[in-house]
Structures are given as C-alpha cells and as structure tokens.
PyMOL Python script that loads the backbone (N, CA, C, O; Angstrom):
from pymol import cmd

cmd.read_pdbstr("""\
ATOM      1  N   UNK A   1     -21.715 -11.441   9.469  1.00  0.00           N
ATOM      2  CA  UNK A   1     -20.440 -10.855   9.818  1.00  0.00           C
ATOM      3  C   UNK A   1     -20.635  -9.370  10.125  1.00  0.00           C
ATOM      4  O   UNK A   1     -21.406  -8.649   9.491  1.00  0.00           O
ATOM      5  N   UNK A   2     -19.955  -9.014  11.037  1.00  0.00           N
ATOM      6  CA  UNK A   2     -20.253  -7.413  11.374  1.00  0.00           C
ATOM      7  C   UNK A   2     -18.985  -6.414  10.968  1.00  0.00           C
ATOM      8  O   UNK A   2     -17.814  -6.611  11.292  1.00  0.00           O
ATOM      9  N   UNK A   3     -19.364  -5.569  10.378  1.00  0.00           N
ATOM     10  CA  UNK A   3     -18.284  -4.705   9.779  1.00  0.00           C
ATOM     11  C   UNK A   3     -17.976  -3.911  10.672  1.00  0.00           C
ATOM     12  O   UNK A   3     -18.642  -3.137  11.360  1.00  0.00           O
ATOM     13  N   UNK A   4     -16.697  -4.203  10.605  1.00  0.00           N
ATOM     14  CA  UNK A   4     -15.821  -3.359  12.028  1.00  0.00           C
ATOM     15  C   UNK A   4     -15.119  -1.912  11.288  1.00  0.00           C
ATOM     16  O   UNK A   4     -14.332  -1.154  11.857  1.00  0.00           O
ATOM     17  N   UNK A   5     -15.533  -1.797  10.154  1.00  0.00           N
ATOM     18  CA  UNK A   5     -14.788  -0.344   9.573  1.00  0.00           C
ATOM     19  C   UNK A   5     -15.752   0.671   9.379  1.00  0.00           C
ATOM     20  O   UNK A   5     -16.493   0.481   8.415  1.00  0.00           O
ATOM     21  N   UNK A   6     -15.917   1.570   9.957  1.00  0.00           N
ATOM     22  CA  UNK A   6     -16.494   2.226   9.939  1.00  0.00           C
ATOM     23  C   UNK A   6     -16.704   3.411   9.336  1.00  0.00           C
ATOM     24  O   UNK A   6     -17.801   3.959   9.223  1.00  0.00           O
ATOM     25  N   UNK A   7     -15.115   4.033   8.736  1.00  0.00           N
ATOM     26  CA  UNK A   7     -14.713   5.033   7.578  1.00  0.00           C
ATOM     27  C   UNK A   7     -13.526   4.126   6.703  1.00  0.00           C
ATOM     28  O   UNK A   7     -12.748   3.278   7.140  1.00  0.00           O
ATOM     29  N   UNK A   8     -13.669   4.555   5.532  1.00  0.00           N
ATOM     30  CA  UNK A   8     -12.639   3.876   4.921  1.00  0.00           C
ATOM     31  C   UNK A   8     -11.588   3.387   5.169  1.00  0.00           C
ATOM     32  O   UNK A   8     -11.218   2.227   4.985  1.00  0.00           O
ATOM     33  N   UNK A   9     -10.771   4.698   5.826  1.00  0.00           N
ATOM     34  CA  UNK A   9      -9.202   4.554   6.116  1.00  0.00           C
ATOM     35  C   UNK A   9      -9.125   3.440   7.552  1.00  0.00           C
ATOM     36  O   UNK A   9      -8.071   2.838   7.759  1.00  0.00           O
ATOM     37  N   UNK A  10      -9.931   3.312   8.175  1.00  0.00           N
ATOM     38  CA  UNK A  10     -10.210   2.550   9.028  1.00  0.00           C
ATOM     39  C   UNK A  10      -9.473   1.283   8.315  1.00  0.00           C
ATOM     40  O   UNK A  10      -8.663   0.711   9.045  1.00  0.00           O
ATOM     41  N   UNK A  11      -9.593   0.882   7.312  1.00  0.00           N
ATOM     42  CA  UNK A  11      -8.833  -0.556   7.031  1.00  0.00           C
ATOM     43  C   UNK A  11      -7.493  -0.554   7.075  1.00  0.00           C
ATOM     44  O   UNK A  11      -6.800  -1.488   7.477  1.00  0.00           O
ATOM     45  N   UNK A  12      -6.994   0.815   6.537  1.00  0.00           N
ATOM     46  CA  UNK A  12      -5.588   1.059   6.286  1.00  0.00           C
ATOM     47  C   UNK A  12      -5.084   1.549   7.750  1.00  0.00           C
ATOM     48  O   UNK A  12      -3.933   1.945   7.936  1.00  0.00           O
ATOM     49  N   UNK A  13      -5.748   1.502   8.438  1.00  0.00           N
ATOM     50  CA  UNK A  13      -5.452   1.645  10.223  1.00  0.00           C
ATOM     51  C   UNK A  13      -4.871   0.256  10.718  1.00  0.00           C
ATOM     52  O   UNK A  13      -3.796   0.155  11.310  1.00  0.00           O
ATOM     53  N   UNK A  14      -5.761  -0.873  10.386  1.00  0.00           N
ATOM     54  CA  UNK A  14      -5.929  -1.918  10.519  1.00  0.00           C
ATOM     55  C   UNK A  14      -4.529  -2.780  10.291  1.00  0.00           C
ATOM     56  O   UNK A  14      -3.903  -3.420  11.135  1.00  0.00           O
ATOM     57  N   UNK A  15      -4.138  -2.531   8.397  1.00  0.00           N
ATOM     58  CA  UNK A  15      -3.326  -3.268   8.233  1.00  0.00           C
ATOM     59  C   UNK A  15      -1.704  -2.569   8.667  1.00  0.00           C
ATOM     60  O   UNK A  15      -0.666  -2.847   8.067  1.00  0.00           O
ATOM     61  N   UNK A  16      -1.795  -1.745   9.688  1.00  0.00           N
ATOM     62  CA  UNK A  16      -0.866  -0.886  10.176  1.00  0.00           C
ATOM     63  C   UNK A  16       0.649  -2.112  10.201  1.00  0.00           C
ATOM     64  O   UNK A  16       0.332  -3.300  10.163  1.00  0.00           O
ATOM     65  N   UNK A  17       1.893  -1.847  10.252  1.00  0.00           N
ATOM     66  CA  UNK A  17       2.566  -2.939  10.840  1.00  0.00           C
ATOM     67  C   UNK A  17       2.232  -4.738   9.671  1.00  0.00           C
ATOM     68  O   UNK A  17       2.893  -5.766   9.814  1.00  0.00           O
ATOM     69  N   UNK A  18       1.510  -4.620   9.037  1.00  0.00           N
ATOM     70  CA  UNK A  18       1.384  -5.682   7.993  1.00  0.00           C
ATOM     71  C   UNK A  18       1.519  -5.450   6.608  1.00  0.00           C
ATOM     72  O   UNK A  18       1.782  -4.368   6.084  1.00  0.00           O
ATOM     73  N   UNK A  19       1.287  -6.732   5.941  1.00  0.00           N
ATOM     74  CA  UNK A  19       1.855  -6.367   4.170  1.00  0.00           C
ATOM     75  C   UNK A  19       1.138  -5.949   3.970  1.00  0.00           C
ATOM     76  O   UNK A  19       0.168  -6.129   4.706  1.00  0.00           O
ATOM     77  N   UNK A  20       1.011  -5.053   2.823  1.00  0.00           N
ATOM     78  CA  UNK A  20      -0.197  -4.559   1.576  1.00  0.00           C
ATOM     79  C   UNK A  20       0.304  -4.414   0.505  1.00  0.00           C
ATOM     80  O   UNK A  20       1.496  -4.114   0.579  1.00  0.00           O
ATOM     81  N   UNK A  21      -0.093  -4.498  -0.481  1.00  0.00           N
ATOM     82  CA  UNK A  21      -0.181  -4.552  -2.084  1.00  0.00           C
ATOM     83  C   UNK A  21      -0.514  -2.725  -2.372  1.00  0.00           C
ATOM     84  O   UNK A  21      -1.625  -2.360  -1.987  1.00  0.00           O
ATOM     85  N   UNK A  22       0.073  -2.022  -2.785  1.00  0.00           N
ATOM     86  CA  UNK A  22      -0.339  -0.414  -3.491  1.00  0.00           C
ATOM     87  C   UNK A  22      -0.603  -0.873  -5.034  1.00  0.00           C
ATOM     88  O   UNK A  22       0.268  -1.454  -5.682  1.00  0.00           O
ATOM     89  N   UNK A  23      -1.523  -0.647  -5.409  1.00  0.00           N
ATOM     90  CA  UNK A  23      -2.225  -0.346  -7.124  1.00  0.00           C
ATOM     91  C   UNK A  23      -1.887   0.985  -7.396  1.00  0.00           C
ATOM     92  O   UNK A  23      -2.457   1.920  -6.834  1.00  0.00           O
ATOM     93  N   UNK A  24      -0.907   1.146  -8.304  1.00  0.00           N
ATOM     94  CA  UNK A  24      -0.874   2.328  -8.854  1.00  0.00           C
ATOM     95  C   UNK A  24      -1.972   2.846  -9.871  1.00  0.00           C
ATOM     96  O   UNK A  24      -2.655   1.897 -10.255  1.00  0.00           O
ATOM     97  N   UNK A  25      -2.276   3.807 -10.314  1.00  0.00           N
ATOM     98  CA  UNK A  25      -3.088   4.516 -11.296  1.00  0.00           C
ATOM     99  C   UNK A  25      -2.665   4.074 -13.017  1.00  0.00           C
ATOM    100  O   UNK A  25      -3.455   3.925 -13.949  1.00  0.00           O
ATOM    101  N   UNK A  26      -1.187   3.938 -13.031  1.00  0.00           N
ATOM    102  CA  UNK A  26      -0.432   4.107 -14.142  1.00  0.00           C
ATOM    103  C   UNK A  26      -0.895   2.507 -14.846  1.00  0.00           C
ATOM    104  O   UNK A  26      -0.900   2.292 -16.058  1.00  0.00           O
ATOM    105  N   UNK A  27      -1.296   1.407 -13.699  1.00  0.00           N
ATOM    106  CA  UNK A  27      -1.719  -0.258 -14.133  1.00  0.00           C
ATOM    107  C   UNK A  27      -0.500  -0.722 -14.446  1.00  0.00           C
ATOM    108  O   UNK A  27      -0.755  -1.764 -15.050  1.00  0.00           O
ATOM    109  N   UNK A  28       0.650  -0.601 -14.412  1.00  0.00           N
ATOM    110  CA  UNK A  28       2.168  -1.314 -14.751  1.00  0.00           C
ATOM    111  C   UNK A  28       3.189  -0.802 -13.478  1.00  0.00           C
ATOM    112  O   UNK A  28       4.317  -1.290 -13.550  1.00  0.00           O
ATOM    113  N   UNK A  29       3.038  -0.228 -12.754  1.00  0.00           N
ATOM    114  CA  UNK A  29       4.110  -0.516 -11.871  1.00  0.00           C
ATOM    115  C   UNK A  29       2.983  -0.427 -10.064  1.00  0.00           C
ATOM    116  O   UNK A  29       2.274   0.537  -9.775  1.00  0.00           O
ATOM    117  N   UNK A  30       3.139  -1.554  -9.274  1.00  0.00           N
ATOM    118  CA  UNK A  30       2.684  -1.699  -8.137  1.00  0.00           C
ATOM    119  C   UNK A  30       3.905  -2.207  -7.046  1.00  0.00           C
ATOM    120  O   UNK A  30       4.831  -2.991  -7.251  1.00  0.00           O
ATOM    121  N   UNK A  31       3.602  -1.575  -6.011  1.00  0.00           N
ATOM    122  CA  UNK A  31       4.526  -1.894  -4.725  1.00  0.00           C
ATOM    123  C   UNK A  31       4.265  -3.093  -3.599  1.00  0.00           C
ATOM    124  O   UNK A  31       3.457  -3.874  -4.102  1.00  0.00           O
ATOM    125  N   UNK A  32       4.561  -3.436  -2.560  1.00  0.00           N
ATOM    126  CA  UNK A  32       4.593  -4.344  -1.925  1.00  0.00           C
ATOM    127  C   UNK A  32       5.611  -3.922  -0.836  1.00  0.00           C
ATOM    128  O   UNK A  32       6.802  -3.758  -1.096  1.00  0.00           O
ATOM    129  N   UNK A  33       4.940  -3.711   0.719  1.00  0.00           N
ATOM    130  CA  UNK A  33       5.922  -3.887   1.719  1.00  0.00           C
ATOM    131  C   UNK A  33       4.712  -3.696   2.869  1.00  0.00           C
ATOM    132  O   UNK A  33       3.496  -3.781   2.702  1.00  0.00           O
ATOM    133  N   UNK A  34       5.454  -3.415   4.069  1.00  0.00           N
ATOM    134  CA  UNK A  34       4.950  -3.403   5.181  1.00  0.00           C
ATOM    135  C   UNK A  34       4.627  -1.922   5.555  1.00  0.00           C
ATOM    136  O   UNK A  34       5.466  -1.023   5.611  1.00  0.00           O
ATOM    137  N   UNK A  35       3.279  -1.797   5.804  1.00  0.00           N
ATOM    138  CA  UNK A  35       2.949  -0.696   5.915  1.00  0.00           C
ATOM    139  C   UNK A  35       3.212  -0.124   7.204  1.00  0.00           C
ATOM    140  O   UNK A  35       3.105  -0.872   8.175  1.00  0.00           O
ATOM    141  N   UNK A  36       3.581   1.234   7.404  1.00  0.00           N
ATOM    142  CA  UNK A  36       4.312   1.985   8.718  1.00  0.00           C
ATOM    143  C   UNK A  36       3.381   2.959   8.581  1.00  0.00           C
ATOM    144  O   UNK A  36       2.536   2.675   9.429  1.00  0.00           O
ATOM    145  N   UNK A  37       2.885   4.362   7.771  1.00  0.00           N
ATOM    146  CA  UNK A  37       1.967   4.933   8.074  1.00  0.00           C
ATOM    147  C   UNK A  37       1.316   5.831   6.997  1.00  0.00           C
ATOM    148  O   UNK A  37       1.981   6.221   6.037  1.00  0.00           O
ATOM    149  N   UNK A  38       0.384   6.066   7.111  1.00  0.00           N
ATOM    150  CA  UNK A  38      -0.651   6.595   6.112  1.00  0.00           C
ATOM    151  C   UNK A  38      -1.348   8.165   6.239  1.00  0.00           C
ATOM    152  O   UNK A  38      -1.840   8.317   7.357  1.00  0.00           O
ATOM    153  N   UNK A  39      -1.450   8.963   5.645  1.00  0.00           N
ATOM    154  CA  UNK A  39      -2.722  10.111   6.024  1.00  0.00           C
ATOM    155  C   UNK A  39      -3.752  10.190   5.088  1.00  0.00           C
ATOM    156  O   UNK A  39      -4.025   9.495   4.109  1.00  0.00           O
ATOM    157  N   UNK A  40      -4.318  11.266   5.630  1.00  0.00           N
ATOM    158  CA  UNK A  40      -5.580  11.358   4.650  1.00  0.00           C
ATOM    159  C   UNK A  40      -5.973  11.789   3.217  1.00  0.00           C
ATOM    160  O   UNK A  40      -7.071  12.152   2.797  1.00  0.00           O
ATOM    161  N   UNK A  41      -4.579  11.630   2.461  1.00  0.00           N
ATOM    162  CA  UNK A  41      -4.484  11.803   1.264  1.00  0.00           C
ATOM    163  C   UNK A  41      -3.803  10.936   0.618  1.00  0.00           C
ATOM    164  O   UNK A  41      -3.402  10.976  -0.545  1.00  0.00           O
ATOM    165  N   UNK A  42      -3.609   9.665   1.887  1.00  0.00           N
ATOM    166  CA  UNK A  42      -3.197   8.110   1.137  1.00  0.00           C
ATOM    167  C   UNK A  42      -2.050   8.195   0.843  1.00  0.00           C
ATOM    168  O   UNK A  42      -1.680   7.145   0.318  1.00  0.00           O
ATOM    169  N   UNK A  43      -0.850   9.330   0.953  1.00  0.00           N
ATOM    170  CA  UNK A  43       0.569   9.046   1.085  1.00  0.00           C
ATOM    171  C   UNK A  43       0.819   7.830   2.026  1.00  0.00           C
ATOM    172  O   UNK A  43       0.312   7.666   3.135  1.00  0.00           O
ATOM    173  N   UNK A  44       1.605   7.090   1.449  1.00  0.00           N
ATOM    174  CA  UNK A  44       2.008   5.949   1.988  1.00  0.00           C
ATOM    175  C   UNK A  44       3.184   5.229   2.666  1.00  0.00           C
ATOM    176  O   UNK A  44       4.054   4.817   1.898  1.00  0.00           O
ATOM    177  N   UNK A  45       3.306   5.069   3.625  1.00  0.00           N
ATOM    178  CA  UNK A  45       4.941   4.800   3.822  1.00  0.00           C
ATOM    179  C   UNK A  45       5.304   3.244   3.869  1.00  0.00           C
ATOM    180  O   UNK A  45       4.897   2.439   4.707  1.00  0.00           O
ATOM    181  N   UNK A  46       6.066   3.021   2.905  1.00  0.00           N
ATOM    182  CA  UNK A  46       6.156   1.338   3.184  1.00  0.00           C
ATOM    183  C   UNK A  46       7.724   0.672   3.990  1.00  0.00           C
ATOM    184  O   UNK A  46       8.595   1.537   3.904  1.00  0.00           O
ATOM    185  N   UNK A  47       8.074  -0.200   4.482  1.00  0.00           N
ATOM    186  CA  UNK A  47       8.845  -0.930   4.706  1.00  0.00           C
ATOM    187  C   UNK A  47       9.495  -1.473   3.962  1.00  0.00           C
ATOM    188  O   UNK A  47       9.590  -0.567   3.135  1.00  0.00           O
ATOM    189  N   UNK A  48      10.281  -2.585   3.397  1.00  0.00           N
ATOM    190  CA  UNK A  48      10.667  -3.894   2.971  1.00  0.00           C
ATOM    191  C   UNK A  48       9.885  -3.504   1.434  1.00  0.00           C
ATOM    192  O   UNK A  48       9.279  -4.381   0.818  1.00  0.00           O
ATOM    193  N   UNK A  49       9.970  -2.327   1.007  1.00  0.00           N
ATOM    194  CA  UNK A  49       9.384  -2.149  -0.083  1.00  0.00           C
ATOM    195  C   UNK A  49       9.882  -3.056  -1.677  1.00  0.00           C
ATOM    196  O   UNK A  49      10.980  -3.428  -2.092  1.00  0.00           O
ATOM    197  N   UNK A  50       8.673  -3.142  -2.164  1.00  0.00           N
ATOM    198  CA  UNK A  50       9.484  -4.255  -3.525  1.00  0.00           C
ATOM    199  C   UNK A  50       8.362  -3.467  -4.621  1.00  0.00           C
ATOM    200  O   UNK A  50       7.141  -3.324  -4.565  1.00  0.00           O
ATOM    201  N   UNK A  51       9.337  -3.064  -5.570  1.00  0.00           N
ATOM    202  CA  UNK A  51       8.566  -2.655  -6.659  1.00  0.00           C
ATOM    203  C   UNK A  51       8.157  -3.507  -7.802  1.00  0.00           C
ATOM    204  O   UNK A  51       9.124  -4.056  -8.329  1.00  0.00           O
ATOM    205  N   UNK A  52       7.034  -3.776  -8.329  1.00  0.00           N
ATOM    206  CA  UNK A  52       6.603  -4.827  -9.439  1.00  0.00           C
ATOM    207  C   UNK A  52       6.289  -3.772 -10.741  1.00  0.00           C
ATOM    208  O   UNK A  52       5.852  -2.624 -10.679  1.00  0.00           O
ATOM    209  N   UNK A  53       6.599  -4.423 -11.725  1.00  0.00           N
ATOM    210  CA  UNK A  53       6.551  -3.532 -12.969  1.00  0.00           C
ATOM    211  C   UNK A  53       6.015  -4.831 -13.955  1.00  0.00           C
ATOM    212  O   UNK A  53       6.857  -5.631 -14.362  1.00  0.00           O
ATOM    213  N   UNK A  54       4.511  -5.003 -14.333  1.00  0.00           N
ATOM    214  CA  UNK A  54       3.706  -5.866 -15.217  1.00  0.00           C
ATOM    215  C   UNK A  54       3.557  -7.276 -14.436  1.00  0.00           C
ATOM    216  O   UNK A  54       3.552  -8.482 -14.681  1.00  0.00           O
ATOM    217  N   UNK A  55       3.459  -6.531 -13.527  1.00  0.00           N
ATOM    218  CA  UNK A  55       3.841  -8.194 -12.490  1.00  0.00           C
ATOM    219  C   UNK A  55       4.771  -9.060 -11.638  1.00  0.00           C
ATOM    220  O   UNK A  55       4.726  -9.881 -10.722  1.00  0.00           O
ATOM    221  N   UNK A  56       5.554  -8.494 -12.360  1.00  0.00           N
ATOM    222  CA  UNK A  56       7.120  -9.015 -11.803  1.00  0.00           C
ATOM    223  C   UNK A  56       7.677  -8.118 -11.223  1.00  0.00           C
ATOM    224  O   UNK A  56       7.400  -6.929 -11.384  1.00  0.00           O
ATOM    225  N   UNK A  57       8.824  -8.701 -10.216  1.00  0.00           N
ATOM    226  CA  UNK A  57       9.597  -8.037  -8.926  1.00  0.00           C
ATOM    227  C   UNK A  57      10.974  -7.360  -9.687  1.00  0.00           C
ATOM    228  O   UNK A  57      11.972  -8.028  -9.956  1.00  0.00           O
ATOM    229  N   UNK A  58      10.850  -6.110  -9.939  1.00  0.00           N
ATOM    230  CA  UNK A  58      12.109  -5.187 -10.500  1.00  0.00           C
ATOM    231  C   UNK A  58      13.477  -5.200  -9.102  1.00  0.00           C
ATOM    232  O   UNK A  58      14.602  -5.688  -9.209  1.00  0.00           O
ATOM    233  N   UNK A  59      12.990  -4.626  -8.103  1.00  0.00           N
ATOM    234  CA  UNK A  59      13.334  -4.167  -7.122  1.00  0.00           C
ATOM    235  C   UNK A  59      13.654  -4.030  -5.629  1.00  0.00           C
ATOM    236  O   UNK A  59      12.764  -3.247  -5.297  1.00  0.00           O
ATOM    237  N   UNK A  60      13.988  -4.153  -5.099  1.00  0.00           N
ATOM    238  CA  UNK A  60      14.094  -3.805  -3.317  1.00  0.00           C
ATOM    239  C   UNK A  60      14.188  -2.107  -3.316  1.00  0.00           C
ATOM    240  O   UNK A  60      15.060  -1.655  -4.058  1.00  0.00           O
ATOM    241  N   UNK A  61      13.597  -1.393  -2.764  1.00  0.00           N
ATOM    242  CA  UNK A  61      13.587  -0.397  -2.337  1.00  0.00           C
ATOM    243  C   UNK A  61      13.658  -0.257  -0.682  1.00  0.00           C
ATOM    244  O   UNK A  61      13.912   0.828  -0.161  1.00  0.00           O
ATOM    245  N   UNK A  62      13.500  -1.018  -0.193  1.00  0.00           N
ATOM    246  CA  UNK A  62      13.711  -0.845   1.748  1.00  0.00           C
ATOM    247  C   UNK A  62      12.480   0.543   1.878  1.00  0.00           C
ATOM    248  O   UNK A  62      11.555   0.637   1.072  1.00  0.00           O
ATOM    249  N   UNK A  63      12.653   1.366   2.830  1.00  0.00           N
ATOM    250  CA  UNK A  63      12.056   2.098   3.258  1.00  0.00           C
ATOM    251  C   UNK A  63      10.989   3.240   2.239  1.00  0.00           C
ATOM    252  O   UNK A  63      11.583   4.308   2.094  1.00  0.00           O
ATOM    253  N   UNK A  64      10.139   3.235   1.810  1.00  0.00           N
ATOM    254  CA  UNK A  64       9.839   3.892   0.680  1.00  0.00           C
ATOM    255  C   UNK A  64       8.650   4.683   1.111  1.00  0.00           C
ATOM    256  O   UNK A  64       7.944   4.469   2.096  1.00  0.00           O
ATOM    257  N   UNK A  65       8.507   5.874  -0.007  1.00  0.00           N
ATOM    258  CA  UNK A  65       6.878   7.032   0.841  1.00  0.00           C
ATOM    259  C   UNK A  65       6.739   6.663  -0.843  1.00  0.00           C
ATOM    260  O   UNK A  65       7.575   6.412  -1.711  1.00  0.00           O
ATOM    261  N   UNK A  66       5.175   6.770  -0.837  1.00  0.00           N
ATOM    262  CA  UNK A  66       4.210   6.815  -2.142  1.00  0.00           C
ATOM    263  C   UNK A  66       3.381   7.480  -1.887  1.00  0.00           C
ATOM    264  O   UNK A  66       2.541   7.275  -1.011  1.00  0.00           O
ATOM    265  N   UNK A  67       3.502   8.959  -3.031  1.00  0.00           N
ATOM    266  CA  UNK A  67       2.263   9.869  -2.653  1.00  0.00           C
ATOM    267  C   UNK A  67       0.739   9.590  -3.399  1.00  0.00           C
ATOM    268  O   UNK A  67       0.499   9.081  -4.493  1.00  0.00           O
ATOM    269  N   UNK A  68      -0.223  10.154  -2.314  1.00  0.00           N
ATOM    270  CA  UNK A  68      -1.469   9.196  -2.203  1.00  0.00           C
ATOM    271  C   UNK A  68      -1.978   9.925  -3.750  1.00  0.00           C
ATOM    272  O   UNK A  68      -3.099   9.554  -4.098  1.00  0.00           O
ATOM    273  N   UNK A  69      -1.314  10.860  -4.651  1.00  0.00           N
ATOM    274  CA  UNK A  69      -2.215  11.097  -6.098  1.00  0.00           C
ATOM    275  C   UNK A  69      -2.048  10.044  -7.377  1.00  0.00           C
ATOM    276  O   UNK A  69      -2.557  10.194  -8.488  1.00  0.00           O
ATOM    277  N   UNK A  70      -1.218   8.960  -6.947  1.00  0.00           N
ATOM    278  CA  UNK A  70      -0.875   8.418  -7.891  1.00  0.00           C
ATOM    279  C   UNK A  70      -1.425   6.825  -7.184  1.00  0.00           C
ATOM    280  O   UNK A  70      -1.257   5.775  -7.804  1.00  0.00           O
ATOM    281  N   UNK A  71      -1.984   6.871  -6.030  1.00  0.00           N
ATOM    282  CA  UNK A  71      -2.642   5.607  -5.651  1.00  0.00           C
ATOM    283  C   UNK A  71      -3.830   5.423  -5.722  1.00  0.00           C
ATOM    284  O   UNK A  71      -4.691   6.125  -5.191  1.00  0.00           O
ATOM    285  N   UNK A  72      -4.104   3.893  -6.774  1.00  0.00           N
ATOM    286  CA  UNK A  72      -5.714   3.821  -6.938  1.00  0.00           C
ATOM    287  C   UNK A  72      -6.079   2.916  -5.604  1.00  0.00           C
ATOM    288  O   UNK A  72      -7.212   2.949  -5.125  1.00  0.00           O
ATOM    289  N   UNK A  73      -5.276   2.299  -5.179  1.00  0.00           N
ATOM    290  CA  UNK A  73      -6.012   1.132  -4.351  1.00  0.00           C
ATOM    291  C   UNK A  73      -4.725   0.653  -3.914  1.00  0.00           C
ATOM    292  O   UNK A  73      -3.696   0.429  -4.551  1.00  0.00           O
ATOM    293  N   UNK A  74      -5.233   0.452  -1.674  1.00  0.00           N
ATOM    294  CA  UNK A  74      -4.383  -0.833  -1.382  1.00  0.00           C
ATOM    295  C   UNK A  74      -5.241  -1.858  -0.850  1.00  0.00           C
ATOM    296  O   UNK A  74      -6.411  -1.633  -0.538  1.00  0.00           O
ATOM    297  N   UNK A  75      -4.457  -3.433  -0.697  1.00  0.00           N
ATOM    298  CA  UNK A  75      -5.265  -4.145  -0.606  1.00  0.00           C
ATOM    299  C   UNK A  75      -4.115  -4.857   0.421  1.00  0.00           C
ATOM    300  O   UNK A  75      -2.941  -5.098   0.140  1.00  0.00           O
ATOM    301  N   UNK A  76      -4.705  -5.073   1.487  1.00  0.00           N
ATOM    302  CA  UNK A  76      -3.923  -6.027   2.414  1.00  0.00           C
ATOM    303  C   UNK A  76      -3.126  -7.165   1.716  1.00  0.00           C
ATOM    304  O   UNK A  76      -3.545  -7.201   0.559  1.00  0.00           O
ATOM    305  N   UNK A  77      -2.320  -7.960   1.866  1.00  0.00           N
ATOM    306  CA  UNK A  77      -2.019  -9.453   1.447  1.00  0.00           C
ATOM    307  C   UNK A  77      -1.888 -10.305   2.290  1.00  0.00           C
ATOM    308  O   UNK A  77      -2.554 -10.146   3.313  1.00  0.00           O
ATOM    309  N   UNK A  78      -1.024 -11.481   2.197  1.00  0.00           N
ATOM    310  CA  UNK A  78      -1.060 -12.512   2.697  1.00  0.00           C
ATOM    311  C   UNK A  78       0.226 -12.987   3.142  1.00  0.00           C
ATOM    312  O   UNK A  78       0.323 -14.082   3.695  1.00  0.00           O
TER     313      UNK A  78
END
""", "prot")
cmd.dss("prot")
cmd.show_as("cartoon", "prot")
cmd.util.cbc("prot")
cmd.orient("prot")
C-alpha cells in the first residue's frame, strides 16, 4: 500500500467535508461531527457536532470550534 500522506495534517486535509471522532486530553468528554476546517494548531471546526461524555451522547451542539490545546487525537469514522 502506498502512503499518500505525506505530513501529518495531510490526513486531516483528507477527511475535510467527512465525520471524525476529536479525543480530548481530559479522556471523558469527546466530540463527533463533520469536519469543515482545521489549522496548524489543530483548532477544529466541526459541523453536526455531538458531544460524548464517558461514551455516551450528552448533546447536539450544531456548528462547533475546538481549540487544538485541548486535542489529543482525531480519527476519521465511519
């Protein structure tokens, strides 16, 4: 398989316009929406945002920004 990413953020380019999963730092509250746009300090802007707190869905938030010091990890979904 040939790796088409070539710098990190390159993935988060990728899943532009699709879902992703945000991992917060804190390990108890993570987000969920459609990603709209990103910079290089991983501020995040989501869509259709849904907040999870231990797993479970607290929330609808609609349009939401997450600043990139409190993000450990996103991960595309499904």
């Amino acid at each position: 398989m040939v790796n088409k990413f070539e710098r990190p953020l390159d993935l988060l380019d990728e899943c532009k316009g699709k879902n992703v999963l945000v991992y917060l730092k804190n390990d108890k509250k993570n987000y969920s929406g459609k990603l709209l746009a990103f910079d290089i300090h991983t501020n995040i802007v989501l869509d259709d945002c849904k907040l999870f707190v231990d797993g479970k869905e607290k929330t609808k938030l609609g349009l939401n920004f997450i600043r990139g010091d409190v993000v450990e990890s996103v991960s595309p979904s499904n």
